[in-house]
C-alpha positions in Angstrom: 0.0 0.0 0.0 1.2 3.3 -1.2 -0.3 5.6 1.5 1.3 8.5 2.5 4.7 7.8 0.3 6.8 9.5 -1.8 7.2 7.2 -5.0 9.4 6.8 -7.9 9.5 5.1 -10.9 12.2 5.0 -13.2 13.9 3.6 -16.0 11.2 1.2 -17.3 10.6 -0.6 -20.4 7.7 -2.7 -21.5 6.1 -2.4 -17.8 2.5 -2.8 -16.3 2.2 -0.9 -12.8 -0.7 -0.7 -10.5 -0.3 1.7 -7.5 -3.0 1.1 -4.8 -3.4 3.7 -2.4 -2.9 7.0 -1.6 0.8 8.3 -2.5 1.6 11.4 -1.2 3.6 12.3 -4.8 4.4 10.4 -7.7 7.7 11.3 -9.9 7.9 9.0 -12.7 11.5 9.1 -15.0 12.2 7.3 -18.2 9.4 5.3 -18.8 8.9 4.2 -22.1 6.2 1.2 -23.8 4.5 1.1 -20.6 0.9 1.0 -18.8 0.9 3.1 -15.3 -2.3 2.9 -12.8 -2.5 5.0 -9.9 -4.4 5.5 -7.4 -5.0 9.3 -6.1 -2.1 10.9 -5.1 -2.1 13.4 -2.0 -0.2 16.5 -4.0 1.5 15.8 -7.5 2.4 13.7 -10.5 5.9 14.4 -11.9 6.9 13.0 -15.2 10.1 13.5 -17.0 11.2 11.9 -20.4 8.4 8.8 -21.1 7.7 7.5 -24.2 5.0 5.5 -25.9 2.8 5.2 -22.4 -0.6 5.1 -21.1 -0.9 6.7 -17.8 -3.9 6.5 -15.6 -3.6 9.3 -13.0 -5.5 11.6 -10.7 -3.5 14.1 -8.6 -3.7 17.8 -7.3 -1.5 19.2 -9.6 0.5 17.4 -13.0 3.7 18.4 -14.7 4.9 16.1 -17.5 8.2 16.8 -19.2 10.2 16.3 -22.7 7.3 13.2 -23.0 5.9 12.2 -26.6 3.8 9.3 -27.8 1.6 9.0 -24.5 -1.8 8.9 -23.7 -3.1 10.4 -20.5 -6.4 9.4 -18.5 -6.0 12.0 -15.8 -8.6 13.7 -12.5 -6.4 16.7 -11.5 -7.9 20.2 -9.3 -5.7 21.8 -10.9 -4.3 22.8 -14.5 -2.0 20.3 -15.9 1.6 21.7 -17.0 3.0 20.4 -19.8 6.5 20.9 -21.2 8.2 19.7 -24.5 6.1 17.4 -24.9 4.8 16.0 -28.4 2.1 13.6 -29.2 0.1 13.6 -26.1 -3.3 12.9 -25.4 -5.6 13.5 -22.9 -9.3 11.8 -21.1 -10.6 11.5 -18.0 -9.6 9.0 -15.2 -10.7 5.7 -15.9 -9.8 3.4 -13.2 -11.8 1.8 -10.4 -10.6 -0.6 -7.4 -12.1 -1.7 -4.4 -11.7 1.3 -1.9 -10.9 4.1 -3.9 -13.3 6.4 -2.7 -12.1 6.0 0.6 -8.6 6.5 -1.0 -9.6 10.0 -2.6 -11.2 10.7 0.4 -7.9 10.4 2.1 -5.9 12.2 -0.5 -8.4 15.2 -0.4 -8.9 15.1 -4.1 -12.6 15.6 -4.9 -14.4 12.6 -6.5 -13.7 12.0 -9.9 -17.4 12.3 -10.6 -16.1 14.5 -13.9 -17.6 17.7 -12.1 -14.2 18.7 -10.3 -11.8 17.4 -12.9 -9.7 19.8 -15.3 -8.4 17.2 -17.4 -9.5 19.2 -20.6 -7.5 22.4 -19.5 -4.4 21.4 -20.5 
């Protein structure tokens, strides 16, 4: 269980990850042909030089980086960042586990009900 942690991913290839939980951030580095779940996290999603990914995020704030080829199924409360990035797509969060509202309940993200979500203002 991811509550409450600082997490990082990096350097993977050809990966499928499934964070349960409630990280407090998430910095993800070098990830290329991969599929990343994750739970909400408490404050933010960093990502930094991925390639050719599907990432499945909800956060309070997002900042991806020098990223192409990815497709992004985000809940954020606030406006996403993105830098020198090419290719990159963007839909709402689409994942479900036993206990996540009680996980975005603790993370103090508002349900991701679609009302709250900005994950068109990018």
């Amino acid at each position: 269980n991811a509550v409450g942690k600082d997490l990082t991913l990096s350097q993977l290839d050809g990966c499928l990850v499934k964070i349960f939980g409630t990280p407090s951030t998430l910095h993800m580095d070098r990830i290329s042909d991969s599929k990343i779940f994750c739970g909400p996290v408490a404050t933010s999603v960093f990502l930094d030089n991925c390639s050719n990914c599907s990432f499945v995020l909800a956060g309070q704030q997002l900042r991806i980086h020098s990223t192409t080829d990815c497709h992004f199924f985000i809940h954020v409360s606030s406006r996403a960042i993105i830098e020198d990035c090419s290719r990159v797509g963007f839909a709402p969060y689409r994942w479900n586990y036993t206990g996540i509202e009680e996980d975005f309940a603790k993370s103090g993200l508002p349900p991701f009900d679609g009302n709250e979500s900005r994950w068109n203002c990018v």
